[in-house]
LUMLUM-586592 format. One record per residue (C-alpha): residue in three letters; x, y, z. Coordinates in Angstrom, 2 decimals. Example, Ala and Ser with C-alpha at 12.3 -4.5 7.8 and 13.67 -1.06 7.14 Angstrom:
BEGIN
> res,X,Y,Z
> ALA,12.30,-4.50,7.80
> SER,13.67,-1.06,7.14
***
This chain:
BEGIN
> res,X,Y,Z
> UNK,149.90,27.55,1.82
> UNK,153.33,25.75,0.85
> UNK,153.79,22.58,1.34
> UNK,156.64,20.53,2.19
> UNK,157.25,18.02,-0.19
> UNK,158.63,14.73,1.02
> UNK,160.40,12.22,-1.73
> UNK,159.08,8.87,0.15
> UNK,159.02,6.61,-2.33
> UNK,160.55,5.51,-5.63
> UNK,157.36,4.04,-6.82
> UNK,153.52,5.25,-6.41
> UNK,151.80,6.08,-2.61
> UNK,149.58,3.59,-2.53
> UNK,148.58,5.15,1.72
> UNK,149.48,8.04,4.26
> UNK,147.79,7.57,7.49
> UNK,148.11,10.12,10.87
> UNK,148.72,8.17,14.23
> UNK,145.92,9.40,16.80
> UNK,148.09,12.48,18.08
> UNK,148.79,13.54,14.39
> UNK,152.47,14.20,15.16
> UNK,153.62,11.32,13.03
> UNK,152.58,10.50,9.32
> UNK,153.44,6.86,8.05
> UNK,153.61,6.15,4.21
> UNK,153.36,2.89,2.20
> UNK,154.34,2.48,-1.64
> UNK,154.53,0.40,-4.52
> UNK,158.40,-0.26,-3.81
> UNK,157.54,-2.23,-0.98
> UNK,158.56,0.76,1.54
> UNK,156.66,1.74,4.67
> UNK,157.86,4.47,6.34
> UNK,157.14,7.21,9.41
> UNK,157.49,11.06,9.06
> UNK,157.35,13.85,10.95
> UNK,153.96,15.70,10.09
> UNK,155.38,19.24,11.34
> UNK,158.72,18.85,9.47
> UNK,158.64,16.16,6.75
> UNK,162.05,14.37,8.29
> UNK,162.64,10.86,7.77
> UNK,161.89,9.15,11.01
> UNK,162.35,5.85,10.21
> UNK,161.30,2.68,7.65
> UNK,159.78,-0.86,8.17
> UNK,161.94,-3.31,6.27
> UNK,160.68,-6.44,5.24
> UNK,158.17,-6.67,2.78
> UNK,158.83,-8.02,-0.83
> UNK,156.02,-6.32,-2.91
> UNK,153.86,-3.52,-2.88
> UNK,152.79,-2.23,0.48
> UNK,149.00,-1.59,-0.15
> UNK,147.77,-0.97,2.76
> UNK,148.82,0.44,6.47
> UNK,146.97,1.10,10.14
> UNK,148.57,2.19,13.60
> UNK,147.24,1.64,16.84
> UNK,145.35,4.22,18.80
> UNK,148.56,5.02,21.44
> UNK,150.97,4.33,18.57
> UNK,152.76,1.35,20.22
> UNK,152.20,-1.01,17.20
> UNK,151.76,-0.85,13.01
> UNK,149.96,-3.01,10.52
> UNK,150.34,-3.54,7.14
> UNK,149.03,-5.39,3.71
> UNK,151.68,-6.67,0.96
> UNK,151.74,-8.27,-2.57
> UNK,154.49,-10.22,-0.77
> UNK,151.37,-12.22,0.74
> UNK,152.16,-11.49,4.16
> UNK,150.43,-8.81,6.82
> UNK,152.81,-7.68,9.48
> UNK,152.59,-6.52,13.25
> UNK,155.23,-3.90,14.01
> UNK,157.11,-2.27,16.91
> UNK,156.32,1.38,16.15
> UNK,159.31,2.86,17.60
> UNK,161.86,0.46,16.58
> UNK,160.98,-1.03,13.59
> UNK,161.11,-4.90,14.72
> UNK,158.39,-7.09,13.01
> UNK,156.81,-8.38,16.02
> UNK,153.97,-11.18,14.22
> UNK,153.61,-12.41,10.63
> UNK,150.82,-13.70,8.97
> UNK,151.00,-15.34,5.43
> UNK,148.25,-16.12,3.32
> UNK,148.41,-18.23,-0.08
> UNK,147.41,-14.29,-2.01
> UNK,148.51,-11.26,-2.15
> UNK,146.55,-9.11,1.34
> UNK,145.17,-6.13,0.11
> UNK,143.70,-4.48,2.90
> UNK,144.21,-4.15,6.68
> UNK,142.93,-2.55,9.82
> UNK,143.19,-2.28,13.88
> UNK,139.80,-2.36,15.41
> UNK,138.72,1.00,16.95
> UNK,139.64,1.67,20.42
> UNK,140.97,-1.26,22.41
> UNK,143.52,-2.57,18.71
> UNK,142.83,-5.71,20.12
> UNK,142.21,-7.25,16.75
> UNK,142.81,-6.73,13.07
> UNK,141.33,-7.04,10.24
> UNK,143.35,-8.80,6.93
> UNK,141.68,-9.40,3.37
> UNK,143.61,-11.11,0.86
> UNK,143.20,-10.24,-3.10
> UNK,141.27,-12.56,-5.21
> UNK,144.46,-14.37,-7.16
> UNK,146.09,-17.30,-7.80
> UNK,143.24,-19.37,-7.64
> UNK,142.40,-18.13,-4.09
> UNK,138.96,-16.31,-3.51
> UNK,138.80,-12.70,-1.29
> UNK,139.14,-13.55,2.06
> UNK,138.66,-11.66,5.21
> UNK,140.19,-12.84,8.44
> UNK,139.88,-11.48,11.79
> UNK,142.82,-11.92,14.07
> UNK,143.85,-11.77,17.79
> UNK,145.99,-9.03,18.56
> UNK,147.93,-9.87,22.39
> UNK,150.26,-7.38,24.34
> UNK,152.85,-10.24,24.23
> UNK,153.49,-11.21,20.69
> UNK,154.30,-14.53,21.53
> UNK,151.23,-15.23,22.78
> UNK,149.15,-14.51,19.23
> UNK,147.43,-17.77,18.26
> UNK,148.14,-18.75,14.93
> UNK,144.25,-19.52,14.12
> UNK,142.28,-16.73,13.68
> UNK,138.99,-15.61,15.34
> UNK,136.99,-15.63,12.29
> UNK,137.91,-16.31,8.41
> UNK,134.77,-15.65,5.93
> UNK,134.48,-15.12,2.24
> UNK,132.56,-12.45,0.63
> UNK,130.34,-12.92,-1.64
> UNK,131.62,-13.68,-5.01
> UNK,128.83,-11.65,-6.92
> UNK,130.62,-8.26,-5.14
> UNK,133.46,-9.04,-6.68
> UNK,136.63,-8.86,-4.99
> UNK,137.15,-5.76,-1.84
> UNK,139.81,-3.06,-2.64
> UNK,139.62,-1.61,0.61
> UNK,137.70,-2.80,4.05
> UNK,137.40,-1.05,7.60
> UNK,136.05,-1.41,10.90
> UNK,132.60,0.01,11.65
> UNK,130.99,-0.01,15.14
> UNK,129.51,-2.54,16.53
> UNK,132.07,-5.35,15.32
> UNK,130.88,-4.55,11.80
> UNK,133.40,-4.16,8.67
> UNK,132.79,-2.48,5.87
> UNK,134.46,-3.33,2.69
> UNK,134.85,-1.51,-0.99
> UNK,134.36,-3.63,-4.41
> UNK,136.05,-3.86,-7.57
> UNK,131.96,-3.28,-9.28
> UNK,131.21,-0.43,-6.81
> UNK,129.30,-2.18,-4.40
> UNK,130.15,-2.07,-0.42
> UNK,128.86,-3.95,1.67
> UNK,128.58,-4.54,5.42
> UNK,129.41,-7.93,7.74
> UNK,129.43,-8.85,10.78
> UNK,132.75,-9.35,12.25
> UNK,132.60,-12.57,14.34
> UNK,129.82,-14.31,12.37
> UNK,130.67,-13.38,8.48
> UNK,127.08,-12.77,8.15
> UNK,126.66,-10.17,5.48
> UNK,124.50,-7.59,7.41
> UNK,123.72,-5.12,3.84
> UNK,125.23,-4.20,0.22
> UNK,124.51,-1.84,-2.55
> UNK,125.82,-0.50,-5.49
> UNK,127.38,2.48,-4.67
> UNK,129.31,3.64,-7.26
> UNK,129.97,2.88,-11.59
> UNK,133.37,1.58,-11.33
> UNK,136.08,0.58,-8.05
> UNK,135.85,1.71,-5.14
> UNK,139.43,3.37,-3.96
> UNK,139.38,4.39,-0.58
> UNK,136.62,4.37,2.27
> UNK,137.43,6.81,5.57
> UNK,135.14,6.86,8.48
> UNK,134.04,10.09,10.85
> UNK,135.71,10.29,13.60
> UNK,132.23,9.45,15.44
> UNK,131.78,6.49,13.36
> UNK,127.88,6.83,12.02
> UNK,129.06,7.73,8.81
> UNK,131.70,7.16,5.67
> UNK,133.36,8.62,3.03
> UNK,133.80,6.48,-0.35
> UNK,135.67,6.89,-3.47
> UNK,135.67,5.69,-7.02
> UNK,136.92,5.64,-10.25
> UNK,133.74,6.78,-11.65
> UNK,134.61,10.17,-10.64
> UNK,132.69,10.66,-7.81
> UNK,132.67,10.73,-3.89
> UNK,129.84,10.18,-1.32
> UNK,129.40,9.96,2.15
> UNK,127.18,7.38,3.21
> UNK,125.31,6.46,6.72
> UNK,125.61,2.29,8.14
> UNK,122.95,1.50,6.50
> UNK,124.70,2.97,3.10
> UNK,121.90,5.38,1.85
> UNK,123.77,8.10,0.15
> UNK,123.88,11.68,2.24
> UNK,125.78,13.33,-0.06
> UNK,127.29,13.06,-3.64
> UNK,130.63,14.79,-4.89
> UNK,131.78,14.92,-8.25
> UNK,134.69,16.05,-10.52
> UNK,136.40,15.26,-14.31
> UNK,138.34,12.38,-13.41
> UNK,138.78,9.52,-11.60
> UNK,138.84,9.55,-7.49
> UNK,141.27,8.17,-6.16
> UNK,141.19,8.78,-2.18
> UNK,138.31,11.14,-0.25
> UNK,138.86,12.57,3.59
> UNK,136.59,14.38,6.03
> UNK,137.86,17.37,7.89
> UNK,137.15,16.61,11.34
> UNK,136.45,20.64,12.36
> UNK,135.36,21.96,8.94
> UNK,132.27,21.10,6.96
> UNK,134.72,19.89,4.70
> UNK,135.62,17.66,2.37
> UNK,139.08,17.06,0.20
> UNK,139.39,15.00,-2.70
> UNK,142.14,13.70,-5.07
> UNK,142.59,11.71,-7.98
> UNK,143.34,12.46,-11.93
> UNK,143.47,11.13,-15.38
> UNK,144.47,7.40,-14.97
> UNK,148.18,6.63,-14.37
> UNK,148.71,4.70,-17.56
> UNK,148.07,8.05,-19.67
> UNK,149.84,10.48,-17.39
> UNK,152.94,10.94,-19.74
> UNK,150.04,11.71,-22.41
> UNK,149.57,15.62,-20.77
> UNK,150.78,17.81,-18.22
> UNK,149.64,17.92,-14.46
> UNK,147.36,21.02,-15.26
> UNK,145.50,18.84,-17.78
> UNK,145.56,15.76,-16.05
> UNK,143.94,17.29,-12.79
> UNK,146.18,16.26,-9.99
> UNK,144.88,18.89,-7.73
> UNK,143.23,18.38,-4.43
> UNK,139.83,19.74,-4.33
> UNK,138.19,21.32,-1.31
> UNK,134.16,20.88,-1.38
> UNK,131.25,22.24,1.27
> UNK,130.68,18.73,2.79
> UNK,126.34,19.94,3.36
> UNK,126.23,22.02,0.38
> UNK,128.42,20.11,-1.87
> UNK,130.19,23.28,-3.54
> UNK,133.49,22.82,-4.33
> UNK,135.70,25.56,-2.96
> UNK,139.11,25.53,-3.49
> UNK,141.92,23.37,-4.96
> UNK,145.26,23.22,-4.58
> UNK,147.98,21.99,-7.01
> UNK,151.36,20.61,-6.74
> UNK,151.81,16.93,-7.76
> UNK,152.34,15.79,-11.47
> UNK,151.07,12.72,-11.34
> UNK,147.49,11.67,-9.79
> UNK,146.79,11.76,-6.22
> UNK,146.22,8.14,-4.65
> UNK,145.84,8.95,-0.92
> UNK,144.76,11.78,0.73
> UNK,144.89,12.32,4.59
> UNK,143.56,14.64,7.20
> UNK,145.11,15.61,10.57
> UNK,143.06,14.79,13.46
> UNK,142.97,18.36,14.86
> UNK,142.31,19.58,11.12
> UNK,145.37,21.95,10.74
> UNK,146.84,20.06,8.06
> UNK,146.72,17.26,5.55
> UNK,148.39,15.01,3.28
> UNK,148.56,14.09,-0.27
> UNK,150.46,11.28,-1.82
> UNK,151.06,10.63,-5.60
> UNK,151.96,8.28,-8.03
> UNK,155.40,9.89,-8.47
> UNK,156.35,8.71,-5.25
> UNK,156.02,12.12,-3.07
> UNK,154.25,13.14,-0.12
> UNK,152.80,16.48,0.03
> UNK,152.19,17.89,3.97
> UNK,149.91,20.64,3.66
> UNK,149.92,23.14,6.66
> UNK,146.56,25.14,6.09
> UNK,146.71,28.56,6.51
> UNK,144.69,30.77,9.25
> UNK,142.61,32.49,6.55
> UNK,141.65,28.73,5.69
> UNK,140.09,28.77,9.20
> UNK,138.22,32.01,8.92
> UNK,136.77,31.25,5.42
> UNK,132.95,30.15,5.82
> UNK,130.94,29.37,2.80
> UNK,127.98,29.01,4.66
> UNK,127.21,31.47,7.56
> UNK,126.75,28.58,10.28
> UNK,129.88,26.97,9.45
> UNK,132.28,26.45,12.45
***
């Protein structure tokens, strides 16, 4: 399995995301890039200029018409997918950390700002309109979590008009959408929660932390399943055709000039997603692993590091014919 590598970024990955038909992969980074791929190739396709600050956070529409994404800069931003052109702004008093379409219809988004500069974590639902020009400035619903849960890292759409959002003290927690009633939370997790990926059927989640561990949880966040390696987790994905799960993380970016990648454990790690065995991993990056994707047909994935590269994976077939477990697919 070689990869093609893909030098995206001069600062971290901070997200790689697949459009629907998994022939384009979009990036964001810390150097306040966002950019679109080619998944087959790795080419260049194209970049979304604009932002001033770190680009945490990125979502594209289910026909691939439109982009969204979260900056330090303090702004989200509706794109043109295929040209580039910023087609709404919104700017909030803090930096947004987090953003998301809605499933299905895109017809709203989801924005939460950081908890900074005096401002508390907010979460703001949005009208998304086929004519830009007619998005209303005022927004269908602003709320404010909680401030025992600390501020949210991550959030996503869950059926129903529910959103489900990932805490700096490893709680998540559950809301509804259009009231900002807080439907459910629980501590999850020792330390923050990094990244949060739903099945493609939506009754059930993938979470990350820094306390080395991963766990797939059901909407009413009992833990199914509980997966667990040397050093932090940074990002977590579900194979959509495998009973599989890939992780990826390492030692903590602040000590990576401390020890080389072997010893920092920047691999990706394959586990059994029902029997929990890890599998396989695969090495490549020197620097930890912040984002990890999966193709929606399962025939590849993505990695995406703190040295500023991309890493399209293009599984082989003996990857398909492996079975761990006798009534795997």
């Amino acid at each position: 399995m070689r990869p093609i590598v893909v030098v995206a970024h001069t600062r971290p990955v901070t997200r790689v995301k697949y459009n629907r038909d998994g022939d384009l992969l979009f990036t964001a980074g810390k150097d306040s890039g966002f950019k679109v791929v080619s998944s087959a190739t790795g080419e260049m396709l194209g970049t979304y200029d604009g932002h001033g600050g770190v680009v945490w956070d990125i979502d594209i529409n289910p026909d691939t018409t439109r982009c969204i994404s979260a900056s330090a800069d303090s702004t989200a931003r509706l794109w043109e997918a295929s040209s580039g052109k910023v087609l709404h702004t919104w700017t909030s008093i803090a930096p947004v950390r987090s953003v998301a379409f809605n499933p299905g219809t895109a017809d709203k988004a989801l924005i939460v700002t950081d908890k900074k500069m005096g401002q508390p974590c907010t979460a703001i639902i949005v009208s998304i309109k086929d004519n830009p020009a007619d998005i209303p400035e005022e927004p269908i619903n602003i709320f404010l979590p909680d401030p025992e849960l600390t501020p949210a890292l991550i959030a996503r759409w869950g059926p129903d008009q529910t959103i489900y959002m990932g805490h700096e003290n490893g709680t998540i927690s559950c809301w509804d959408a259009m009231s900002g009633e807080r439907i459910a939370s629980k501590k999850i997790f020792g330390g923050f929660v990094t990244d949060l990926q739903f099945a493609e059927d939506m009754t059930h989640f993938i979470a990350s932390s820094k306390d080395c561990s991963a766990k797939i949880l059901d909407l009413k966040l009992h833990t199914i399943k509980t997966y667990t390696i040397e050093r932090p987790i940074n990002s977590a994905a579900m194979c959509p055709h495998k009973e599989h799960v890939i992780v990826g993380g390492g030692q903590d970016a602040a000590n990576v000039t401390t020890t080389g990648a072997k010893a920092g454990k920047f691999e990706s790690r394959f586990f059994h997603k029902i029997l929990g065995q890890e599998f396989m991993r695969v090495r490549g990056h020197f620097s930890p692993i912040n984002t990890v994707a999966v193709h929606p047909d399962g025939t590849s994935y993505t990695t995406g590091a703190e040295e500023g590269n991309l890493r399209i994976h293009h599984l082989d077939p003996d990857y398909f014919k492996f079975k761990l477990d006798p009534r795997d697919p």
